[in-house]
C-alpha positions as CSV (number, residue, x, y, z in Angstrom):
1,X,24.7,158.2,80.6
2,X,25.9,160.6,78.3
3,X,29.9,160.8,77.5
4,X,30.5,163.3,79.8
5,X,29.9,161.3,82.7
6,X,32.3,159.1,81.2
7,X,35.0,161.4,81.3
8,X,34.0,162.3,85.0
9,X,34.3,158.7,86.1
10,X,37.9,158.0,83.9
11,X,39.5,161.0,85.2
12,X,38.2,160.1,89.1
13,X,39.8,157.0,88.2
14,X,43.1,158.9,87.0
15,X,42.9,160.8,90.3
16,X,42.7,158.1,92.8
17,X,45.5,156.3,90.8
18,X,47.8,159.3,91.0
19,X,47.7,159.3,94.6
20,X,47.9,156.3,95.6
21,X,51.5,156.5,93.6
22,X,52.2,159.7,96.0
23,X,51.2,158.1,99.0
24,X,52.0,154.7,98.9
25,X,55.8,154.8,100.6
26,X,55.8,151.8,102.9
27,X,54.2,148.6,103.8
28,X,52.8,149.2,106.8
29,X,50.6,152.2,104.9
30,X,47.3,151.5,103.6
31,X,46.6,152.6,99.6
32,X,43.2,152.7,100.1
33,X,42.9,154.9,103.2
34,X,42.6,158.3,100.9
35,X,41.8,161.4,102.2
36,X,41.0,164.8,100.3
37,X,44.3,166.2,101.8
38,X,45.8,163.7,99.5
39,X,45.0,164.6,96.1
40,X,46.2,168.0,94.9
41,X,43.6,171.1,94.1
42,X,44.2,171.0,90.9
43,X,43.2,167.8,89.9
44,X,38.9,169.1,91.5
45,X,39.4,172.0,88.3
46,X,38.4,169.4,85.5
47,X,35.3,167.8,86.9
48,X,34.1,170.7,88.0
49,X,34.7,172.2,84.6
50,X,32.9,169.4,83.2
51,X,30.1,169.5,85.4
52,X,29.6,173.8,84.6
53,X,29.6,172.8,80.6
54,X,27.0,169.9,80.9
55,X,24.9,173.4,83.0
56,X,26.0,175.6,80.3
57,X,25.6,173.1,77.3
58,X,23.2,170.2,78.3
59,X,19.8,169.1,78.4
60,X,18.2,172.2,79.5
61,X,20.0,174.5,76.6
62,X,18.5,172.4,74.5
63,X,14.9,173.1,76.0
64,X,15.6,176.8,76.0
65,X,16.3,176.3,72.1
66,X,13.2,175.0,72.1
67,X,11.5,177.4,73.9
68,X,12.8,180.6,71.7
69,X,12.0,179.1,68.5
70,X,15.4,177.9,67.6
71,X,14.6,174.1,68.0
72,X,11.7,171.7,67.3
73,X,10.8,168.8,69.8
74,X,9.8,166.2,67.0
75,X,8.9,163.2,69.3
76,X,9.2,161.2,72.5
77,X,10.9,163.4,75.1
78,X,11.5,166.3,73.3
79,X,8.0,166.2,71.6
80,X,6.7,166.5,75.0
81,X,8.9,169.0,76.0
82,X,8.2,170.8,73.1
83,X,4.6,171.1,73.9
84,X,5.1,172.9,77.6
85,X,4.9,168.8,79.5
86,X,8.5,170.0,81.3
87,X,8.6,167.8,84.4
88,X,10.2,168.9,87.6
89,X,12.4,165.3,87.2
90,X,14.1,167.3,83.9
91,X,16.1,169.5,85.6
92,X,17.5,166.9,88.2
93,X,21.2,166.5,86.5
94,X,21.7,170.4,85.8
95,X,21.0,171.1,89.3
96,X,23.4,168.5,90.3
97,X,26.1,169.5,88.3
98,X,25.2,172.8,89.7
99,X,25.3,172.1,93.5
100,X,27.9,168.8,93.3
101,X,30.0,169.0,90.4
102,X,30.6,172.8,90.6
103,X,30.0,173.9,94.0
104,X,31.6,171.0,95.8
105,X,34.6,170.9,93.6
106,X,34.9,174.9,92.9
107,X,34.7,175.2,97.0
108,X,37.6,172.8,97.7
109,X,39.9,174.4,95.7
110,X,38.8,178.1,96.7
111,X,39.1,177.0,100.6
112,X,42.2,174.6,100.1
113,X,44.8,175.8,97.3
114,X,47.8,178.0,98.0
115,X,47.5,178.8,94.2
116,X,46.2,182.0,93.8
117,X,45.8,180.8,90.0
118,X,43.5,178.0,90.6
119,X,41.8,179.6,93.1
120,X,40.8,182.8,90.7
121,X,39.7,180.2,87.9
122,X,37.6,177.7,90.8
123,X,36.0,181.1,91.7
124,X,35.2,182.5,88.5
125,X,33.8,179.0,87.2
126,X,31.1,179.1,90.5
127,X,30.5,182.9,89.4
128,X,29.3,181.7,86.2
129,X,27.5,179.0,87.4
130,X,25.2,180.6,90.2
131,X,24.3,183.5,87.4
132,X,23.2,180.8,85.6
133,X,21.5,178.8,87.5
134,X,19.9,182.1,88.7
135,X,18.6,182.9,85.2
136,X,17.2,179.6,85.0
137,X,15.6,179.1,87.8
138,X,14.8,182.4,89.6
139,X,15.1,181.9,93.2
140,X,18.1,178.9,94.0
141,X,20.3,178.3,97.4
142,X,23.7,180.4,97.1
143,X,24.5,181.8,100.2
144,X,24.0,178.7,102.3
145,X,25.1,176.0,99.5
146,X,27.6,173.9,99.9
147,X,28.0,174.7,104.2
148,X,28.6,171.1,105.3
149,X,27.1,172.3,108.5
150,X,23.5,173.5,106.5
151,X,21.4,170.6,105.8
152,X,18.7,172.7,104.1
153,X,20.1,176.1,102.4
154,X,17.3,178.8,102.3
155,X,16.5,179.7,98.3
156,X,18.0,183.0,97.9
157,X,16.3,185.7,95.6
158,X,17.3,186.0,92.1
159,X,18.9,189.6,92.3
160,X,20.9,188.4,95.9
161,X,21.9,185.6,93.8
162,X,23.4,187.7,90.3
163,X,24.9,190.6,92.9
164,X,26.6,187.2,95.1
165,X,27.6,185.6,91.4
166,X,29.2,188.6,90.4
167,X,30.7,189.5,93.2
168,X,32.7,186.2,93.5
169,X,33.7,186.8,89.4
170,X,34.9,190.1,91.1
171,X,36.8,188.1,93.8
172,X,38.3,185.9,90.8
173,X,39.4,189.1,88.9
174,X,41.2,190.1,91.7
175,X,42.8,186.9,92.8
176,X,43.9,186.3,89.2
177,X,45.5,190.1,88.9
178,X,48.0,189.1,91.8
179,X,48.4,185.7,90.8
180,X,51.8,184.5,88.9
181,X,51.1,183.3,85.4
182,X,51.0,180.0,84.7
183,X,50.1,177.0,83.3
184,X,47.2,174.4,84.2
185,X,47.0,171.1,81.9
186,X,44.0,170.3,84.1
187,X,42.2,173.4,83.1
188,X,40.3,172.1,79.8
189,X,39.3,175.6,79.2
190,X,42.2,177.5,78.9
191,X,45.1,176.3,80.4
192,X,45.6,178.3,83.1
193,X,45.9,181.5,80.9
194,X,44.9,183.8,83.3
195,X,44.5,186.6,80.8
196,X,41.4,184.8,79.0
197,X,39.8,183.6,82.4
198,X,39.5,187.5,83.6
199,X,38.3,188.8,80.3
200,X,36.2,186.2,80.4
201,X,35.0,186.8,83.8
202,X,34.0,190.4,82.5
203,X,32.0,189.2,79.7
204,X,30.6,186.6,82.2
205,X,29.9,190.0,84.5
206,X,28.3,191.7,82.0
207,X,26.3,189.7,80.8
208,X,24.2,188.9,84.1
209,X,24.1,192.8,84.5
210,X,22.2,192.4,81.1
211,X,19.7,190.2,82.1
212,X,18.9,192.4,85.2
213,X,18.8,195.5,82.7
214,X,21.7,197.2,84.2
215,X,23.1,198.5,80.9
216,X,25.1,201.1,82.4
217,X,27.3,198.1,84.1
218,X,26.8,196.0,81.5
219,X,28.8,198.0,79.1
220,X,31.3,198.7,81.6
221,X,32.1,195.2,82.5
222,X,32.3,194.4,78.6
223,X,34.7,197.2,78.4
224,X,37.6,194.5,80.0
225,X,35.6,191.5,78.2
226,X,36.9,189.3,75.3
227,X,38.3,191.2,73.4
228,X,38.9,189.0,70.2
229,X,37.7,185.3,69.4
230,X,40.8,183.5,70.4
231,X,39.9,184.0,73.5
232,X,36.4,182.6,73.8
233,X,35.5,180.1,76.3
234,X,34.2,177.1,74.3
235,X,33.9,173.3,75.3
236,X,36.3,171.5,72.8
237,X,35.6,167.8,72.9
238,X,38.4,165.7,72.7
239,X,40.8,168.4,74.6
240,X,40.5,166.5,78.0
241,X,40.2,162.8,77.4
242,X,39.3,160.8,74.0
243,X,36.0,159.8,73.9
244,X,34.0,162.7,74.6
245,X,32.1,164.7,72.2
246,X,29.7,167.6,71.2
247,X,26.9,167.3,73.3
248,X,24.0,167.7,71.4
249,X,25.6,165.3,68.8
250,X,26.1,162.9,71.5
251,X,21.8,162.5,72.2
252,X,21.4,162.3,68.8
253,X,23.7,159.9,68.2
254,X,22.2,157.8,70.9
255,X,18.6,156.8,71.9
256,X,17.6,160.6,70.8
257,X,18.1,160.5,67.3
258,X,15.0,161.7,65.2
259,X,13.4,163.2,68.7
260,X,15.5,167.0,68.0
261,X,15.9,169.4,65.5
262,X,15.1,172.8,63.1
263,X,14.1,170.7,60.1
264,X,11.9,168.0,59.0
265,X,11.5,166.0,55.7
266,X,8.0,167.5,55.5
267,X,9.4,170.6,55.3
268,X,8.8,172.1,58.7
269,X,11.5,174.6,60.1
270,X,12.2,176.4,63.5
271,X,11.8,180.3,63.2
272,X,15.3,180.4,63.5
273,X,15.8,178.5,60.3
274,X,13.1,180.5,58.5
275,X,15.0,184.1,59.8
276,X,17.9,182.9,57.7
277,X,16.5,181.9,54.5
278,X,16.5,184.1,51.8
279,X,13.6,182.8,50.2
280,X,11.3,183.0,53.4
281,X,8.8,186.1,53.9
282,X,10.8,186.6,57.9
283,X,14.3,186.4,55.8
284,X,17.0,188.2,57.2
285,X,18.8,188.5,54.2
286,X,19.3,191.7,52.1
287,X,21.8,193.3,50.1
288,X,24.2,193.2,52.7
289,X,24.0,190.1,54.8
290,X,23.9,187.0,52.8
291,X,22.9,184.0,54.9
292,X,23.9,181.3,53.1
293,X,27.1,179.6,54.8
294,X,25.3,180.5,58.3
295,X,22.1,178.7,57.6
296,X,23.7,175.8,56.0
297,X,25.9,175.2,59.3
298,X,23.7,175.7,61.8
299,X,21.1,173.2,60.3
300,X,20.5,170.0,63.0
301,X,19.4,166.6,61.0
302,X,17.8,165.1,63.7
303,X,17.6,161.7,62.2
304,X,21.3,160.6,63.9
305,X,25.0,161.2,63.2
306,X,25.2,162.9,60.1
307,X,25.3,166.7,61.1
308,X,28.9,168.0,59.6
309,X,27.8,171.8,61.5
310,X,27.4,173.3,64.6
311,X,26.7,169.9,66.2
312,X,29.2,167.6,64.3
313,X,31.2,165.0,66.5
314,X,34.0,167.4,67.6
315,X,32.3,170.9,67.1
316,X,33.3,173.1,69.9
317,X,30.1,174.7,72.0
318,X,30.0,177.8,72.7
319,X,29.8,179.2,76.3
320,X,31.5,183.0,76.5
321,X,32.1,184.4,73.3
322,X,33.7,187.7,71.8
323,X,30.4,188.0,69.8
324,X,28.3,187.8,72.7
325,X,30.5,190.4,74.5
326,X,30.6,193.0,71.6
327,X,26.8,193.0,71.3
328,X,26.3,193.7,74.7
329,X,28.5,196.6,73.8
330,X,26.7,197.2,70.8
331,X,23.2,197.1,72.7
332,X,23.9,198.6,75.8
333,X,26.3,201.5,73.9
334,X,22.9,201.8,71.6
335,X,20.6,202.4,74.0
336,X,22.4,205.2,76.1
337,X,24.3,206.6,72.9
338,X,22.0,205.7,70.0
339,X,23.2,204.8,66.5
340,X,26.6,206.9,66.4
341,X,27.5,204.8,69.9
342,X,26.5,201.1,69.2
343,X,27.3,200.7,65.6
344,X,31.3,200.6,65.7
345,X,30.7,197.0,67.6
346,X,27.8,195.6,65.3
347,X,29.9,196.0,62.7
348,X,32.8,194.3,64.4
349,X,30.9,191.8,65.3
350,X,29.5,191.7,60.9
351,X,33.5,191.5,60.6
352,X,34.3,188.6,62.1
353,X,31.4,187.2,61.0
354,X,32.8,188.0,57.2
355,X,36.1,186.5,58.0
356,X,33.8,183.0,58.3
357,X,35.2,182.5,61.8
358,X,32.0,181.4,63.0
359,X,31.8,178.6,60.7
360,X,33.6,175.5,60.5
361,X,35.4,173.9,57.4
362,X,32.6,172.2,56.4
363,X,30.6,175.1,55.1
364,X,33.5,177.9,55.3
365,X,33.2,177.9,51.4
366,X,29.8,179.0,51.2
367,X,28.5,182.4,50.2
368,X,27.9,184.4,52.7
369,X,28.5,188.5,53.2
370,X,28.5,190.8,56.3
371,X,29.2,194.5,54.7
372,X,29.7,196.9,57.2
373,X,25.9,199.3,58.4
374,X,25.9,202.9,57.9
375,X,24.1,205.0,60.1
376,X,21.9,205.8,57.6
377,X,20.8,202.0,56.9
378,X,19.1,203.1,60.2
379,X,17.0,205.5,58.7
380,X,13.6,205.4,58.0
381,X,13.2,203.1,54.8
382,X,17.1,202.4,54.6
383,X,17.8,198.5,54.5
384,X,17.6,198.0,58.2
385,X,14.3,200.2,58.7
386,X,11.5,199.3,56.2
387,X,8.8,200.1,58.0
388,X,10.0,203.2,59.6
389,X,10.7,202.8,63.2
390,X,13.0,205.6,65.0
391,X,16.1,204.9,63.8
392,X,17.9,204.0,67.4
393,X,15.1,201.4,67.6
394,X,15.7,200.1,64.3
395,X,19.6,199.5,65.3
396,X,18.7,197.9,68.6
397,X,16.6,195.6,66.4
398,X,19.5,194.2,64.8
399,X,21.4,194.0,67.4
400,X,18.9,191.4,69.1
401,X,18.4,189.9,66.2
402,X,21.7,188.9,65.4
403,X,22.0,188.3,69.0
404,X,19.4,185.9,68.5
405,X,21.2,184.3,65.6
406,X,24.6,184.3,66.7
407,X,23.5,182.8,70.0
408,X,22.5,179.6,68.4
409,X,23.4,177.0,71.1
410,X,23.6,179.0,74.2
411,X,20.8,180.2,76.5
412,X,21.2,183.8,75.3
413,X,18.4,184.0,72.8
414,X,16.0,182.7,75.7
415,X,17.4,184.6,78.4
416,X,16.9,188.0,75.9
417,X,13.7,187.1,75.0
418,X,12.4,187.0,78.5
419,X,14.1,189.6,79.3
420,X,12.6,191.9,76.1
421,X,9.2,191.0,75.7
422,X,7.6,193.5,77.5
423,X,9.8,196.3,78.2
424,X,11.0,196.4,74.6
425,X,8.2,194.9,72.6
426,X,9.2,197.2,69.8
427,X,13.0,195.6,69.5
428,X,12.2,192.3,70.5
429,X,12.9,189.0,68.0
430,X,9.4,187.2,67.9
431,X,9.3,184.8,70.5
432,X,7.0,182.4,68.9
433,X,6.8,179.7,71.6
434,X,3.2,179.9,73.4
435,X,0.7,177.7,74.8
436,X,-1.7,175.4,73.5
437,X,-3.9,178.3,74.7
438,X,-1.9,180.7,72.6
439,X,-1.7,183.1,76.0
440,X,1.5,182.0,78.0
441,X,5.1,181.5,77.5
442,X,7.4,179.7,79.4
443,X,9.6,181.9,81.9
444,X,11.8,179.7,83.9
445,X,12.8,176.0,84.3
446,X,11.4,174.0,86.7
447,X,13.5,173.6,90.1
448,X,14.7,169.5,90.3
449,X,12.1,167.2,91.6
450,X,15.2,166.0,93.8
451,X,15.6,169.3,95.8
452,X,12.0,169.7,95.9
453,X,12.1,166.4,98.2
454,X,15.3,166.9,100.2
455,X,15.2,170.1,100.7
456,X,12.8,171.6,103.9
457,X,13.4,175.2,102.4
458,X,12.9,174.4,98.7
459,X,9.0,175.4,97.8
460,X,5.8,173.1,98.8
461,X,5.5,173.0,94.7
462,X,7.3,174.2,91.9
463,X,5.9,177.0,90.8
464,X,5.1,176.2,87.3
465,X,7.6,177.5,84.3
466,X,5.0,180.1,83.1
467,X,5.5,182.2,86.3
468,X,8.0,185.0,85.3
469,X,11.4,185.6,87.4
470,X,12.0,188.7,89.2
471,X,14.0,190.3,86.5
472,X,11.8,190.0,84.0
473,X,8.3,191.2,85.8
């Protein structure tokens, strides 16, 4: 079992022996007989924050690298994986963190709690969630999941799913706004800072009208996003309880190590890898981006425990970011403004990135250079336009691509190439992951093999992860 269960188990532990200290006031009581009316709301926020990071940062993130070009599968499992063999019985603990650790937990609070503070963070971690799940998956159970009185919740479709995910990020804005500040030691996110959680709900919000191609929304919602990097939502291990640790370390680590990665001895690289060396033909690099640093951090040994970057021990993970929520400004400005409206947040995204806060001590003191675009590096034959594209669809191209870069352990360079490849084939990074036929790519994870048995509503078969969701027909 991975750490994180770990954690899951120690702090259920910690909870039952908190209350039985509350409740325990006389001899003739019993400290055994607990109810749920015994433990206090609060103490549901950290598993089910646990439970929305393993969804966010776990086993099927790491297949999405995969399938955008970002990792290689090198053997055993992940070989497997690697080459399309993605078994129904893979996505069995996502969808269980999904439908027990989040929903169950989230649902308690939201139904129980007299604090309007825990109840706007409980509602904005199930928002998040369910827009996930309904990027991964397509169709899932929302409106029906987690009714005690519902055996077998009907699979709702993938749009009713985003509008019911951001509608209850909506319903956590608003419960937050009226809510006193405060603090939550139980909240491993932020703290019960109430501020972060509602920008991050926005950036949560538009992001999900992204992958439904809502632009309009999408920069509107970003508009009240994060709205600097201190307040991205990122799972630090070690912040809850001592022992846990970067995920993706944590496999490798383990019985994984040599099975994962973006580099082999022989020389073989994932295209993300290649994008970012200055010496490959797809380089990235020019006279004013410099690579370096980035490359260096973001490079996985897959042999075992001796990555220092953006999987060492403690390395926080990304999961809403400032980055992410200034290139949705930066696309979806781009595309209804052109050049003169998208550029001011590219290049404040290129700023941070030249302030090295995306990389950690380790490789800080590498070279590496984000100079501020022009409009005219837009141009045909400026720097950003070599082979002379309209100039609006040469900026959108760097925009994905260094949404494709910078979202290097998330599910946002697969979610945008499904989501690009054929309504903007012109913009798109090259999604390099086919078939052994060379004429599919893989659309959506499969649904667990689990709820596929339980469930009487679920489909007769999964459909197969080459079968496109309805966003991205």
């Amino acid at each position: 079992m991975k750490n994180i269960y770990k954690i899951l188990v120690f702090f259920s532990l910690i909870l039952i022996a908190h209350s039985c200290e509350d409740i325990v006031e006389g001899i003739n009581e019993n400290p055994n007989d607990l109810t749920l009316s015994d433990v206090e709301e609060r103490l549901f926020l950290t598993g089910g924050e646990l439970a929305n990071i393993q969804l966010q940062c776990g086993h099927l993130n790491r297949v999405s690298g995969m399938y955008s070009g970002q990792l290689i599968g090198f053997a055993a499992l992940y070989s497997n994986i690697y080459g399309y063999n993605l078994s129904t019985g893979e996505a069995n603990d996502e969808w269980r963190h999904l439908y027990v650790g989040v929903t169950t937990n989230m649902r308690y609070i939201i139904e129980n709690s007299d604090s309007e503070l825990l109840r706007g963070i409980a509602m904005i971690i199930e928002g998040h969630a369910y827009g996930t799940g309904a990027s991964l998956w397509g169709d899932i159970p929302y409106s029906e999941a987690g009714n005690s009185e519902i055996e077998d919740p009907v699979f709702d479709p993938q749009v009713q799913v985003y509008a019911q995910a951001i509608a209850r990020l909506d319903e956590g804005i608003a419960t937050l706004g009226s809510a006193p500040a405060g603090q939550i030691p139980e909240d491993i996110l932020f703290g019960g800072d109430k501020a972060k959680w509602i920008a991050a709900a926005n950036t949560l919000k538009a992001r999900f009208y992204l992958h439904q191609k809502d632009y309009s929304n999408a920069l509107t919602a970003a508009q009240s996003g994060i709205s600097n990097a201190s307040g991205d939502m990122r799972y630090r291990p070690g912040s809850s309880v001592s022992g846990d640790t970067n995920l993706f370390w944590t496999i490798l680590a383990g019985s994984r190590a040599g099975d994962l990665g973006n580099n082999s001895d022989d020389g073989t690289e994932s295209y993300l890898l290649q994008i970012l060396d200055a010496t490959n033909a797809l380089s990235r690099n020019h006279a004013k981006t410099d690579e370096t640093a980035r490359r260096a951090y973001y490079m996985i040994d897959a042999s075992g425990t001796s990555n220092a970057g953006i999987i060492e021990e403690r390395e926080p993970q990304n999961m809403v970011t400032y980055f992410e929520n200034k290139l949705i400004m930066a696309e979806a400005a781009g595309r209804s403004g052109g050049v003169a409206a998208g550029l001011p947040h590219l290049n404040d995204v290129r700023a941070w990135l030249n302030s090295g806060g995306h990389l950690n001590s380790s490789f800080s003191g590498l070279t590496y250079n984000y100079e501020p675009f022009v409009a005219a590096d837009f141009d045909s034959g400026g720097i950003e336009n070599a082979d002379g594209i309209s100039a609006d669809s040469a900026f959108l191209r760097e925009v994905m691509e260094e949404r494709y870069v910078s979202g290097f352990g998330m599910h946002m360079p697969y979610n945008d190439a499904r989501r690009l490849r054929k309504s903007d084939s012109a913009i798109a990074v090259p999604y390099i992951m086919v078939d052994a036929d060379n004429t599919r790519k893989p659309e959506r994870m499969p649904y667990a093999q689990n709820e596929l048995n339980s469930n009487s509503n679920a489909p007769a078969e999964d459909p197969g992860i080459f079968v496109k969701t309805p966003v991205n027909q």
